[in-house]
PDBQT receptor file of N, H, CA, C and O in Angstrom, charges set to zero:
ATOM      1  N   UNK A   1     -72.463 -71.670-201.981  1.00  0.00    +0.000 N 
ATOM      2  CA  UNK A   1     -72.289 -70.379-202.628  1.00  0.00    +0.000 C 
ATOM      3  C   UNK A   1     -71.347 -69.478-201.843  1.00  0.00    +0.000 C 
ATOM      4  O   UNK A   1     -70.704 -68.561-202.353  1.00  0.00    +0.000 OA
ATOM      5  N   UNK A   2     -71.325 -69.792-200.658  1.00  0.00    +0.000 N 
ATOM      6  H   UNK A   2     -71.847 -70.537-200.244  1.00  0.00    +0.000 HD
ATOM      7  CA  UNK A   2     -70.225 -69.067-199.911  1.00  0.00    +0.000 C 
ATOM      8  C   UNK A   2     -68.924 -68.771-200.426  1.00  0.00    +0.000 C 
ATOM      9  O   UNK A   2     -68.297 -67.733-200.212  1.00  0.00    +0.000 OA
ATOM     10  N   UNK A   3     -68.526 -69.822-201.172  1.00  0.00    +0.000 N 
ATOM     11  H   UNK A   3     -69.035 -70.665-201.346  1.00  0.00    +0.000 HD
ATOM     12  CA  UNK A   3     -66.848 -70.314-201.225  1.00  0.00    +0.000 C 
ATOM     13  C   UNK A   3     -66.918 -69.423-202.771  1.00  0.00    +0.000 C 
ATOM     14  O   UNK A   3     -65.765 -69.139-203.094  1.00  0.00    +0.000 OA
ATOM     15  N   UNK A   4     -67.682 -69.043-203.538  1.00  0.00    +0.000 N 
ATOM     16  H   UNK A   4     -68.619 -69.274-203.276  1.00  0.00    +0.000 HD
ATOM     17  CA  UNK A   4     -67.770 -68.759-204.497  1.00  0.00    +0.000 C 
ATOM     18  C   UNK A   4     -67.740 -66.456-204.057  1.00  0.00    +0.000 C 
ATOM     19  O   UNK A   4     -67.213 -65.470-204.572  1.00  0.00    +0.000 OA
ATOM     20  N   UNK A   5     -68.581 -66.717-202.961  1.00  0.00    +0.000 N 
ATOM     21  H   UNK A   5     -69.009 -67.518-202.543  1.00  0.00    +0.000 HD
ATOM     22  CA  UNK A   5     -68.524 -64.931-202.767  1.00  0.00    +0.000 C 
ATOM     23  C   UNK A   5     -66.613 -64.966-202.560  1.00  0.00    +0.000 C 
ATOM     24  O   UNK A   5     -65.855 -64.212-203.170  1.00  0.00    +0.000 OA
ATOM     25  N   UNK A   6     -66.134 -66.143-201.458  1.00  0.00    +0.000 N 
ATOM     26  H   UNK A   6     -66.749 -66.756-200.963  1.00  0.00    +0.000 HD
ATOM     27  CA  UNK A   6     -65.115 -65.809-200.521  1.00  0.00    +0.000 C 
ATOM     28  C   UNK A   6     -64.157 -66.164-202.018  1.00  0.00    +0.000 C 
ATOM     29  O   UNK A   6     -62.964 -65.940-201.814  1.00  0.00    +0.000 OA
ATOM     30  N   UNK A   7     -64.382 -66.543-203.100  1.00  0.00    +0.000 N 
ATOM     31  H   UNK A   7     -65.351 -66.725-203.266  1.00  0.00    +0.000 HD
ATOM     32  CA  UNK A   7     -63.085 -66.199-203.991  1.00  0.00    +0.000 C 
ATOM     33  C   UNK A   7     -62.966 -65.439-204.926  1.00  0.00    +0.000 C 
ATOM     34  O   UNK A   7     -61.911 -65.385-205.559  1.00  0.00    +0.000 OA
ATOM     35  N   UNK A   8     -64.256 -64.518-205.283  1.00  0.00    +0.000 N 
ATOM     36  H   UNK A   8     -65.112 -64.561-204.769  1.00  0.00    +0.000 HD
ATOM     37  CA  UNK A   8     -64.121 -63.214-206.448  1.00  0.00    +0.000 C 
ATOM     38  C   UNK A   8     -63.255 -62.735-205.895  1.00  0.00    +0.000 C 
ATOM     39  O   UNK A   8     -62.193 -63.329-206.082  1.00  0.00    +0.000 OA
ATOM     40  N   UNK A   9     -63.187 -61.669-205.100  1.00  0.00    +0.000 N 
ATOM     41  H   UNK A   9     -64.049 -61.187-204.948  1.00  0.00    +0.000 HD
ATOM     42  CA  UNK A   9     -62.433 -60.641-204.834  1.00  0.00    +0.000 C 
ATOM     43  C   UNK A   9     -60.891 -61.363-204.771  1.00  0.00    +0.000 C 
ATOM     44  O   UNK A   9     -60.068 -60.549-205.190  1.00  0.00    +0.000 OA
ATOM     45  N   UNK A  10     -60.386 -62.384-204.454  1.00  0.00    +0.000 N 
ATOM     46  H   UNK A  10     -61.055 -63.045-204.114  1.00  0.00    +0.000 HD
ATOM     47  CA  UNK A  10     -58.965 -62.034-205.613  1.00  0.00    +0.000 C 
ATOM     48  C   UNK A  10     -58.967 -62.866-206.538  1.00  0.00    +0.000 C 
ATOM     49  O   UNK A  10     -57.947 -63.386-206.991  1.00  0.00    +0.000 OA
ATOM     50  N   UNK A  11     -60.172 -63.094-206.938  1.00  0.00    +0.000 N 
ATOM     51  H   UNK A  11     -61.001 -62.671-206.570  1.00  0.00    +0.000 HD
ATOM     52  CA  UNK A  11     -59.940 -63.643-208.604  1.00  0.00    +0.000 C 
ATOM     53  C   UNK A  11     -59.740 -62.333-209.506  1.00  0.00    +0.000 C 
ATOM     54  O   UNK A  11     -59.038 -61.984-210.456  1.00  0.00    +0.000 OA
ATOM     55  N   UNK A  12     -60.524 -61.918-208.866  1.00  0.00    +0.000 N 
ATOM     56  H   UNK A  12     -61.093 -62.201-208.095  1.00  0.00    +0.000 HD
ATOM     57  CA  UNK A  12     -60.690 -59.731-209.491  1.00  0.00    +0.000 C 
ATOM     58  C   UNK A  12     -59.044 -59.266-209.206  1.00  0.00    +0.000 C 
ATOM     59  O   UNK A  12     -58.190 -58.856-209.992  1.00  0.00    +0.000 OA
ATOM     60  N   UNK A  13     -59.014 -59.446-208.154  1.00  0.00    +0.000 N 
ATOM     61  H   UNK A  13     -59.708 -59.779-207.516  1.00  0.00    +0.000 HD
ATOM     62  CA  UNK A  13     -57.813 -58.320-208.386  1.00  0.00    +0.000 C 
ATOM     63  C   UNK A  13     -56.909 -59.210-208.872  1.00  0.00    +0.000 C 
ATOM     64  O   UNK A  13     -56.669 -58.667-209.950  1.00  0.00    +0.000 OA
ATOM     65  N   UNK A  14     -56.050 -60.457-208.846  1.00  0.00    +0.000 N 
ATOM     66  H   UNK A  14     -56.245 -60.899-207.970  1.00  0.00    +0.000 HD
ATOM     67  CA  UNK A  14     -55.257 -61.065-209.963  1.00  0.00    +0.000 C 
ATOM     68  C   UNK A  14     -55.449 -60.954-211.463  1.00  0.00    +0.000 C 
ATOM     69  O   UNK A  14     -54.531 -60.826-212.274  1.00  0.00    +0.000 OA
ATOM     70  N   UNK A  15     -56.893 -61.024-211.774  1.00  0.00    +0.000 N 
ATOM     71  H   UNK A  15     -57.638 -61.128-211.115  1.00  0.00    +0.000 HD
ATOM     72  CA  UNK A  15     -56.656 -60.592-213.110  1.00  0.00    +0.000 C 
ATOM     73  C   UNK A  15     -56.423 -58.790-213.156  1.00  0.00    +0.000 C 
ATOM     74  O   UNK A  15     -55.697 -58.103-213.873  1.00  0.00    +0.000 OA
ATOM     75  N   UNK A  16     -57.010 -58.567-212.485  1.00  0.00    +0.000 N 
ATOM     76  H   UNK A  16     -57.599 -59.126-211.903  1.00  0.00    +0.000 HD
ATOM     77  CA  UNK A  16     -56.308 -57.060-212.829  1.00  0.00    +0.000 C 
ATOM     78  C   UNK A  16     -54.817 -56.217-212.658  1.00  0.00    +0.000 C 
ATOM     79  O   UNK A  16     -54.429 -55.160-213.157  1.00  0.00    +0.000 OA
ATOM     80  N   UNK A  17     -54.259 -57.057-211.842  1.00  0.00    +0.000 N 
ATOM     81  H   UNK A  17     -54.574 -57.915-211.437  1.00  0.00    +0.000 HD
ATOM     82  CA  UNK A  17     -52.857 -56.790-211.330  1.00  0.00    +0.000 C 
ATOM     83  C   UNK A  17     -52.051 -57.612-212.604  1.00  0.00    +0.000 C 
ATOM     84  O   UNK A  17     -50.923 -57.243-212.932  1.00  0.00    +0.000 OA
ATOM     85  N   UNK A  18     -52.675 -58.666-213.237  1.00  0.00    +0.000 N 
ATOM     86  H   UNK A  18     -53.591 -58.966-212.971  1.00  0.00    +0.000 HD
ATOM     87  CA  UNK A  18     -52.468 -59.094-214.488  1.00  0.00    +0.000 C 
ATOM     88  C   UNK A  18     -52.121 -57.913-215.581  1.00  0.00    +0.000 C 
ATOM     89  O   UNK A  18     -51.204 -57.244-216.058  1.00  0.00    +0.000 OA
ATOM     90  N   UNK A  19     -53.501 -58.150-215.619  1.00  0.00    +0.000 N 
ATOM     91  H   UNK A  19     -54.246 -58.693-215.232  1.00  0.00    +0.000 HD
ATOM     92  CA  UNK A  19     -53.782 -56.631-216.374  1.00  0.00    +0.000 C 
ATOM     93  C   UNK A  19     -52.397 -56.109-216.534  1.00  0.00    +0.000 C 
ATOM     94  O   UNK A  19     -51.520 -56.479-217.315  1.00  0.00    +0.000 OA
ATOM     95  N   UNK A  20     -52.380 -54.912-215.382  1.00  0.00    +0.000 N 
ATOM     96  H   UNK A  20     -53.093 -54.612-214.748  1.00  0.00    +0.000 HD
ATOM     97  CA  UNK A  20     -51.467 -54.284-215.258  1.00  0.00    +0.000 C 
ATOM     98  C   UNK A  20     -49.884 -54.266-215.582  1.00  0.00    +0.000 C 
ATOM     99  O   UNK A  20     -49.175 -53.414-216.118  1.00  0.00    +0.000 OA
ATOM    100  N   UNK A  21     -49.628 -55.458-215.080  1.00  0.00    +0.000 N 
ATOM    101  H   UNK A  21     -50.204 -56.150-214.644  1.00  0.00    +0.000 HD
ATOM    102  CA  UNK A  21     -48.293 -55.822-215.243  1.00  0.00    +0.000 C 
ATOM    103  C   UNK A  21     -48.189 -55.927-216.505  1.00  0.00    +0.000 C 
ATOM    104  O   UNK A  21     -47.412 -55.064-216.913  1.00  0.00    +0.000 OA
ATOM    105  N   UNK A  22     -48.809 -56.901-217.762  1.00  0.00    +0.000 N 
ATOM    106  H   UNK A  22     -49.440 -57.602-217.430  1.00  0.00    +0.000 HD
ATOM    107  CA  UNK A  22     -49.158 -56.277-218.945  1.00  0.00    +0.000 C 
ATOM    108  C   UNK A  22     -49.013 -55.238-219.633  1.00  0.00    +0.000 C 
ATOM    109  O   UNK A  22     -48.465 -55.282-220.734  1.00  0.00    +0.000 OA
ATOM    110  N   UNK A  23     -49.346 -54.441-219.255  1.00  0.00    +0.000 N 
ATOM    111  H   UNK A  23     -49.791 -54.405-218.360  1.00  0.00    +0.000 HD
ATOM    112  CA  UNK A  23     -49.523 -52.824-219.642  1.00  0.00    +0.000 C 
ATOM    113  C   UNK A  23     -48.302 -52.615-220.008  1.00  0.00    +0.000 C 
ATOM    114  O   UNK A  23     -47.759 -52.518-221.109  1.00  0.00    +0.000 OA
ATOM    115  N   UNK A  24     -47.882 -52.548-218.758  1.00  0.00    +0.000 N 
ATOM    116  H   UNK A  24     -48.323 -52.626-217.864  1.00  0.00    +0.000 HD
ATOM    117  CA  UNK A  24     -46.453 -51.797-217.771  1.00  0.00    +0.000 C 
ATOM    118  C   UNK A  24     -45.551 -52.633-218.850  1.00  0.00    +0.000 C 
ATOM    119  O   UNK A  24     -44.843 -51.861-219.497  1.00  0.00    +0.000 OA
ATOM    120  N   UNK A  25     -45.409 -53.813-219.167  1.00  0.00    +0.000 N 
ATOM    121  H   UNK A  25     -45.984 -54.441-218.642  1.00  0.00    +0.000 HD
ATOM    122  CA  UNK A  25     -44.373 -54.513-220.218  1.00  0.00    +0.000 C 
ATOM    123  C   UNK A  25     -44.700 -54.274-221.445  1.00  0.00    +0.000 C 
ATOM    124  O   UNK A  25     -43.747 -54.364-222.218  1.00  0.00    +0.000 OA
ATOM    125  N   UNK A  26     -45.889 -53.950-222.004  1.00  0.00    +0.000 N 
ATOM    126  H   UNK A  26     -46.663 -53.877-221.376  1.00  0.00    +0.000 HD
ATOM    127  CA  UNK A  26     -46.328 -53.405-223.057  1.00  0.00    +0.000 C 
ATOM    128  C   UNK A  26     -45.738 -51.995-223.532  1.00  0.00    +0.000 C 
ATOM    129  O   UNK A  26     -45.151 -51.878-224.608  1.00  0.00    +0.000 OA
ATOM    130  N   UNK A  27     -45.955 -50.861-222.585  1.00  0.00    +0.000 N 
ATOM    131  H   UNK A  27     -46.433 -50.956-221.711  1.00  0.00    +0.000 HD
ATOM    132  CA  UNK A  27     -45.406 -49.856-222.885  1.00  0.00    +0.000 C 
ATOM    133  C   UNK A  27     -44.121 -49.616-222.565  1.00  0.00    +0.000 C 
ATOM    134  O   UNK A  27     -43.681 -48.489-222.794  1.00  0.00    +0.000 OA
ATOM    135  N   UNK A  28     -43.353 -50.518-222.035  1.00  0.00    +0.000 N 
ATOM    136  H   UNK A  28     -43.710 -51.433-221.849  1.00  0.00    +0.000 HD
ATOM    137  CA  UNK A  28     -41.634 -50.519-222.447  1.00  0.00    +0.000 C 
ATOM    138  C   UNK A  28     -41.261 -50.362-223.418  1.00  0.00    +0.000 C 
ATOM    139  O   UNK A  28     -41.609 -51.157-224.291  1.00  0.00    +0.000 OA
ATOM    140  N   UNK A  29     -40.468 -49.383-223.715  1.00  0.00    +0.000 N 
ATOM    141  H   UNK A  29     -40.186 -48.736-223.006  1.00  0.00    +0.000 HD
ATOM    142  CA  UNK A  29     -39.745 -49.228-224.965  1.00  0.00    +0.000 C 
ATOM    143  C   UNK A  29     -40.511 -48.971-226.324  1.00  0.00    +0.000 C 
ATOM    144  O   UNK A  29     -41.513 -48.373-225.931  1.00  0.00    +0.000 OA
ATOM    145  N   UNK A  30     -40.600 -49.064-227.495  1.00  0.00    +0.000 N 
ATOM    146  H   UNK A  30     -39.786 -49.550-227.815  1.00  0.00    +0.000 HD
ATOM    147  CA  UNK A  30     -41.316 -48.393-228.505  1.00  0.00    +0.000 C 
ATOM    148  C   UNK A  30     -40.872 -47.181-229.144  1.00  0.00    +0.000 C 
ATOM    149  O   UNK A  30     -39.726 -46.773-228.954  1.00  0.00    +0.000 OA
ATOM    150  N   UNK A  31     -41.544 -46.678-229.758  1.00  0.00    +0.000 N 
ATOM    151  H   UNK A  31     -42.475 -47.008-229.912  1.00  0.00    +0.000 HD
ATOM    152  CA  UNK A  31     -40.693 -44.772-230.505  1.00  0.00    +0.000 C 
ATOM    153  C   UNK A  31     -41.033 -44.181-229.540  1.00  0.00    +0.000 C 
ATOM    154  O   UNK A  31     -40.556 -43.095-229.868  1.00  0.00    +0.000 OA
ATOM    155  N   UNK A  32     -41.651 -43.925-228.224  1.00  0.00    +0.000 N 
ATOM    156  H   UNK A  32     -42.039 -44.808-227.957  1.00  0.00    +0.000 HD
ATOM    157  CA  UNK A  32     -41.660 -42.948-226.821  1.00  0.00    +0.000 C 
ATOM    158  C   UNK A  32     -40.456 -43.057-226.162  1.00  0.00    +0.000 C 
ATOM    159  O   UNK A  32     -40.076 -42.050-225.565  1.00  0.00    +0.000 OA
ATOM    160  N   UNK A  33     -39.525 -44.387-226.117  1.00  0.00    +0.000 N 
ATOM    161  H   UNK A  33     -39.833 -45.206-226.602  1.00  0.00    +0.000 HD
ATOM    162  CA  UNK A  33     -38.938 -44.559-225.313  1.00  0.00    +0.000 C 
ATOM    163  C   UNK A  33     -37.524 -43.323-225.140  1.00  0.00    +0.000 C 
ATOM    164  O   UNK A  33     -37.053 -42.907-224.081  1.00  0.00    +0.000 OA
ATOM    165  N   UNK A  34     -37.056 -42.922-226.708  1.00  0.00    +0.000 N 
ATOM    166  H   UNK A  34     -37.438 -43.260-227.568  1.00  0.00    +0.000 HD
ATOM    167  CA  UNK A  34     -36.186 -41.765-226.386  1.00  0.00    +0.000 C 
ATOM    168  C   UNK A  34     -36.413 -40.705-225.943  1.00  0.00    +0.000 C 
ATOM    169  O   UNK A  34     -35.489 -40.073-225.433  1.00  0.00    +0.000 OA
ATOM    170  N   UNK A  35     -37.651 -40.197-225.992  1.00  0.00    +0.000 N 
ATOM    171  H   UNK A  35     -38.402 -40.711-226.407  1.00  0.00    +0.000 HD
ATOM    172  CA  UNK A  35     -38.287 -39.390-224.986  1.00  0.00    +0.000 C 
ATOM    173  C   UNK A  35     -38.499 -39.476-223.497  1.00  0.00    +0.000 C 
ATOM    174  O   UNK A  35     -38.149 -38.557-222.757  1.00  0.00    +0.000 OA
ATOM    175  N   UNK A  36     -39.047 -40.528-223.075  1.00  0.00    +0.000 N 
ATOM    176  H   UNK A  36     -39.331 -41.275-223.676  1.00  0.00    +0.000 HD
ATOM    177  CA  UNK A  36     -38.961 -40.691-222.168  1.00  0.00    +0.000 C 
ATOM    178  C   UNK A  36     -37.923 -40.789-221.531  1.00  0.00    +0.000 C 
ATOM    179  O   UNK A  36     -37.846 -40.324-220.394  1.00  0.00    +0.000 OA
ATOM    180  N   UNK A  37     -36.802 -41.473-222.183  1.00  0.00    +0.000 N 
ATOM    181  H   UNK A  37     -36.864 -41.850-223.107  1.00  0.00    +0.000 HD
ATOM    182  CA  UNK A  37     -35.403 -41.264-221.358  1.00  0.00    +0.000 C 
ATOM    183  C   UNK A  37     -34.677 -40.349-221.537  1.00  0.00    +0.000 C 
ATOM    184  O   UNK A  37     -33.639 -40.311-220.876  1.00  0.00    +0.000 OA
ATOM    185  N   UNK A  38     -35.028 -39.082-222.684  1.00  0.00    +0.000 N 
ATOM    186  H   UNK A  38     -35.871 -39.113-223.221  1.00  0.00    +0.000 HD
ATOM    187  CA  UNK A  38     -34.747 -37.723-222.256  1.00  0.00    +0.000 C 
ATOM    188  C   UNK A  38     -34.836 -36.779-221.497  1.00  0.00    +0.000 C 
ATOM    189  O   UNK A  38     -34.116 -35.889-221.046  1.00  0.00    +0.000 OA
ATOM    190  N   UNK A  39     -36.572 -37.368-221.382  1.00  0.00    +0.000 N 
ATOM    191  H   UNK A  39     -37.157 -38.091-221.748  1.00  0.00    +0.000 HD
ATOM    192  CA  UNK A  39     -36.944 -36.572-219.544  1.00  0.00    +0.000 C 
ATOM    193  C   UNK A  39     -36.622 -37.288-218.460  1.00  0.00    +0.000 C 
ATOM    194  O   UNK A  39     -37.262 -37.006-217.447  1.00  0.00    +0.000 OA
ATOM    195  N   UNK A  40     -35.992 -37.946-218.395  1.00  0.00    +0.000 N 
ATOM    196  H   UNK A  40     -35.472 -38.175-219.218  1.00  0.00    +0.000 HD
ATOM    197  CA  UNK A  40     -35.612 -38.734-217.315  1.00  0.00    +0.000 C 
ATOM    198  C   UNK A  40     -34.025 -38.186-216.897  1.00  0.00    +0.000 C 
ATOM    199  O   UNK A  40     -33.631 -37.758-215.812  1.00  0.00    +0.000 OA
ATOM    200  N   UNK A  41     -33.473 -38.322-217.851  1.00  0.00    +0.000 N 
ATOM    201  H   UNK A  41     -33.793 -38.670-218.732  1.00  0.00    +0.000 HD
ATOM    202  CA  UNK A  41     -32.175 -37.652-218.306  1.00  0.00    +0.000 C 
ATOM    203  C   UNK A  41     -31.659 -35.691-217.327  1.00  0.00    +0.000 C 
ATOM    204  O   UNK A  41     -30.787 -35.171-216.630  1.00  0.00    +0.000 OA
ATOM    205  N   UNK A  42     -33.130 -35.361-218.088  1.00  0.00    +0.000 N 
ATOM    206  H   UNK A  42     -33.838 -35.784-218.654  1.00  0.00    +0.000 HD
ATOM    207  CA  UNK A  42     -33.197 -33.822-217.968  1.00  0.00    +0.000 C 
ATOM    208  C   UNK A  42     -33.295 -33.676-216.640  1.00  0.00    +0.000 C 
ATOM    209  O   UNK A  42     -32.685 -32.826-215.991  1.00  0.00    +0.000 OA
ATOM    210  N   UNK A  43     -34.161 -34.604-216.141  1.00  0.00    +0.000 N 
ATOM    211  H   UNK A  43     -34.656 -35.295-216.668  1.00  0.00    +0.000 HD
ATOM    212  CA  UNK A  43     -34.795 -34.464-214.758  1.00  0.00    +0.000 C 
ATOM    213  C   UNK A  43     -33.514 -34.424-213.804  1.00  0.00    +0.000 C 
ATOM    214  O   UNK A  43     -33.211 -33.601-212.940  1.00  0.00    +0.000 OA
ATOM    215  N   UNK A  44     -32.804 -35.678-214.277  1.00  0.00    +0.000 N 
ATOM    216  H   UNK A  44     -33.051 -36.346-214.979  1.00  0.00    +0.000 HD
ATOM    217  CA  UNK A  44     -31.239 -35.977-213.149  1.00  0.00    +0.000 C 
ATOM    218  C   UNK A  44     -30.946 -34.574-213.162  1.00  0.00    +0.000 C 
ATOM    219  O   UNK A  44     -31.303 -33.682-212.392  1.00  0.00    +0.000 OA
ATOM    220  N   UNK A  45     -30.061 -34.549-214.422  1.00  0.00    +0.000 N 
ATOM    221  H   UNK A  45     -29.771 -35.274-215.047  1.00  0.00    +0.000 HD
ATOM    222  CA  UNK A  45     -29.343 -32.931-214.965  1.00  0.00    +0.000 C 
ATOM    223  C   UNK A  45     -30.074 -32.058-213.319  1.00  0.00    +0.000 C 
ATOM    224  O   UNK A  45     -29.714 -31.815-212.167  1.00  0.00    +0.000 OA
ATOM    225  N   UNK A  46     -30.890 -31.924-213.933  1.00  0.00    +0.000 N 
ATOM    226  H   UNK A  46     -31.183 -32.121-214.869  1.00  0.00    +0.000 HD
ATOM    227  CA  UNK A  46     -31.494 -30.435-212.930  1.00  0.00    +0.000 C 
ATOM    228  C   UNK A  46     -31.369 -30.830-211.634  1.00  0.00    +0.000 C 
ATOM    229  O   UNK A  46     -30.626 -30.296-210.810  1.00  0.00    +0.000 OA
ATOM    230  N   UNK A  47     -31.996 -31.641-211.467  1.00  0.00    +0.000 N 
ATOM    231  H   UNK A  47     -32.600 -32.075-212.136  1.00  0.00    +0.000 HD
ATOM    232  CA  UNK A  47     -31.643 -32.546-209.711  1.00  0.00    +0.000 C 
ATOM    233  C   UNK A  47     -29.856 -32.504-209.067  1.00  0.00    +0.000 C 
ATOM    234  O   UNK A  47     -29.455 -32.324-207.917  1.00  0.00    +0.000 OA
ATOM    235  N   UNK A  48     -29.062 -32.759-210.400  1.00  0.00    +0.000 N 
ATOM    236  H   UNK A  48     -29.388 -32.905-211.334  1.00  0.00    +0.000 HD
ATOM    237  CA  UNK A  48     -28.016 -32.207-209.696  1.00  0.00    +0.000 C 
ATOM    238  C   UNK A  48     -27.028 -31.631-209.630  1.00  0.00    +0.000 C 
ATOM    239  O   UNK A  48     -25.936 -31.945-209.157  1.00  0.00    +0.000 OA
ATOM    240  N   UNK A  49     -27.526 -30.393-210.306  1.00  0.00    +0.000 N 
ATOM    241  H   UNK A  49     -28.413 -30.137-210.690  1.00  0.00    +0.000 HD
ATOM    242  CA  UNK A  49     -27.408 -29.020-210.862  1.00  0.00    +0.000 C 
ATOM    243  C   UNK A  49     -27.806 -28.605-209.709  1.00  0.00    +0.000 C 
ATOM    244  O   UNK A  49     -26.901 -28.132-209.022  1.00  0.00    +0.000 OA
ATOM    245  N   UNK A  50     -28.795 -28.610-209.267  1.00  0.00    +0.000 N 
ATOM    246  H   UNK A  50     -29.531 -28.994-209.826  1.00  0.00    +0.000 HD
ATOM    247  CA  UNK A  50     -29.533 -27.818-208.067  1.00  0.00    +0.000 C 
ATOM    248  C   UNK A  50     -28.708 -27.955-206.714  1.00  0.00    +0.000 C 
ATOM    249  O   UNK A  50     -28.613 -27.089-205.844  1.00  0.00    +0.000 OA
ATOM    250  N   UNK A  51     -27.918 -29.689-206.716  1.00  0.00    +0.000 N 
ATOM    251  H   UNK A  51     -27.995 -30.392-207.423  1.00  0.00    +0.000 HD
ATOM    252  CA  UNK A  51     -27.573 -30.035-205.830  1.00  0.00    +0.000 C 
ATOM    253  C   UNK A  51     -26.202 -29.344-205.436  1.00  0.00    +0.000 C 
ATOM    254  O   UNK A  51     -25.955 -29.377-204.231  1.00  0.00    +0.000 OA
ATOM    255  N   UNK A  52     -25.337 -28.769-206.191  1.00  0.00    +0.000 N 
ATOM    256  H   UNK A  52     -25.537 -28.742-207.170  1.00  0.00    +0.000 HD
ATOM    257  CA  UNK A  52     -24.353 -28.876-207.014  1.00  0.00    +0.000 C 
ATOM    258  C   UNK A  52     -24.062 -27.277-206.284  1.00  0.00    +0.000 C 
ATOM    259  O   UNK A  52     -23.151 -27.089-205.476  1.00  0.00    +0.000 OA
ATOM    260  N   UNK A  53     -24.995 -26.228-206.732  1.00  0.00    +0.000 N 
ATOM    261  H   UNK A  53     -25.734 -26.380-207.388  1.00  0.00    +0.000 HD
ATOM    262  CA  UNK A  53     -24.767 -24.960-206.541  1.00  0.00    +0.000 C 
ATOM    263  C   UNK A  53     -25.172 -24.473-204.872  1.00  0.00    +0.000 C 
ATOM    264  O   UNK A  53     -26.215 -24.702-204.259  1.00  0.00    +0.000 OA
ATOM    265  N   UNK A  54     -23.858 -23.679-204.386  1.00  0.00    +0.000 N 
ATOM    266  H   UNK A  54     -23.012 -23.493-204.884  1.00  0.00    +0.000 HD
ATOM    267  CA  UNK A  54     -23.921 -23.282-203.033  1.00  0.00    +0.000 C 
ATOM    268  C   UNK A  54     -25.197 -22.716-203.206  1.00  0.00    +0.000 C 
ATOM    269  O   UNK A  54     -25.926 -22.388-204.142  1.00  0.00    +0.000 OA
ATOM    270  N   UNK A  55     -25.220 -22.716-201.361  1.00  0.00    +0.000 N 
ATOM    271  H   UNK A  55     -24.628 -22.983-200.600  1.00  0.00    +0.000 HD
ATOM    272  CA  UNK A  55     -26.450 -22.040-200.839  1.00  0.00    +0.000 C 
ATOM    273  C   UNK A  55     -25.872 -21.065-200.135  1.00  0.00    +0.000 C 
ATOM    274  O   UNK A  55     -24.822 -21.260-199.521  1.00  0.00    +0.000 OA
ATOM    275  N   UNK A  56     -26.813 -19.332-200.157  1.00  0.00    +0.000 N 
ATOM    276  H   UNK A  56     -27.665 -19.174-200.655  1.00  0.00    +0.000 HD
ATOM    277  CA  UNK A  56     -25.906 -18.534-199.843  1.00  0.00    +0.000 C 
ATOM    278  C   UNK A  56     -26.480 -18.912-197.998  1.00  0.00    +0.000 C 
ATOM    279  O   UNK A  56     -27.308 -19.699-197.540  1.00  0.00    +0.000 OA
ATOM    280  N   UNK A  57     -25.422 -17.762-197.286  1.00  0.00    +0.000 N 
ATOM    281  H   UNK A  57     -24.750 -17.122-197.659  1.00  0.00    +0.000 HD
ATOM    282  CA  UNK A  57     -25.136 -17.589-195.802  1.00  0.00    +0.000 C 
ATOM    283  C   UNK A  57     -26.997 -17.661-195.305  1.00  0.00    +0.000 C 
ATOM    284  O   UNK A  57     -27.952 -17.246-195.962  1.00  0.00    +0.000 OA
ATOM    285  N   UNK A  58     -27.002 -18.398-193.817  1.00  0.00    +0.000 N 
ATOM    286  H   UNK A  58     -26.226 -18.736-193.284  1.00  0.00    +0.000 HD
ATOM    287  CA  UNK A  58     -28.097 -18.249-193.144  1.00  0.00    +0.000 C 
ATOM    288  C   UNK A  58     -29.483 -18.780-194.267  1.00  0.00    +0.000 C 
ATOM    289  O   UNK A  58     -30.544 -18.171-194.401  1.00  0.00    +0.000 OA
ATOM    290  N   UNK A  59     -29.112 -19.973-194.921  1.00  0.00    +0.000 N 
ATOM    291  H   UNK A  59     -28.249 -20.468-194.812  1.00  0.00    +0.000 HD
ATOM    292  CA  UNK A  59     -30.633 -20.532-195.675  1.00  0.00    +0.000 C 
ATOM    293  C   UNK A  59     -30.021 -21.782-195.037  1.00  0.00    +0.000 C 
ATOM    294  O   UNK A  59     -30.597 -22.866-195.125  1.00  0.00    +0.000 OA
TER     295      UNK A  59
């Protein structure tokens, strides 16, 4: 029974990292996806916009 405690724990987490990876390819793309790459989009924009504009004297 030993060999049986010493292999749940990554029988557990492979299927769950399963799981996951799943998911994660599941929710690729779909009708969210132009959204999502609008805020992704927006996010750059501002990131380097921000980057972009001087900083005044002594900051």
């Amino acid at each position: 029974m030993d060999y049986v405690s010493a292999l749940v724990p990554p029988v557990v987490m492979a299927v769950f990292f399963i799981g996951l990876v799943m998911t994660i390819i599941k929710s690729q793309g779909g009708p969210n996806k132009a959204k999502e790459d609008a805020a992704v989009d927006a996010a750059l924009a501002r990131a380097e916009a921000a980057e972009r504009t001087p900083r005044p004297e002594g900051v």
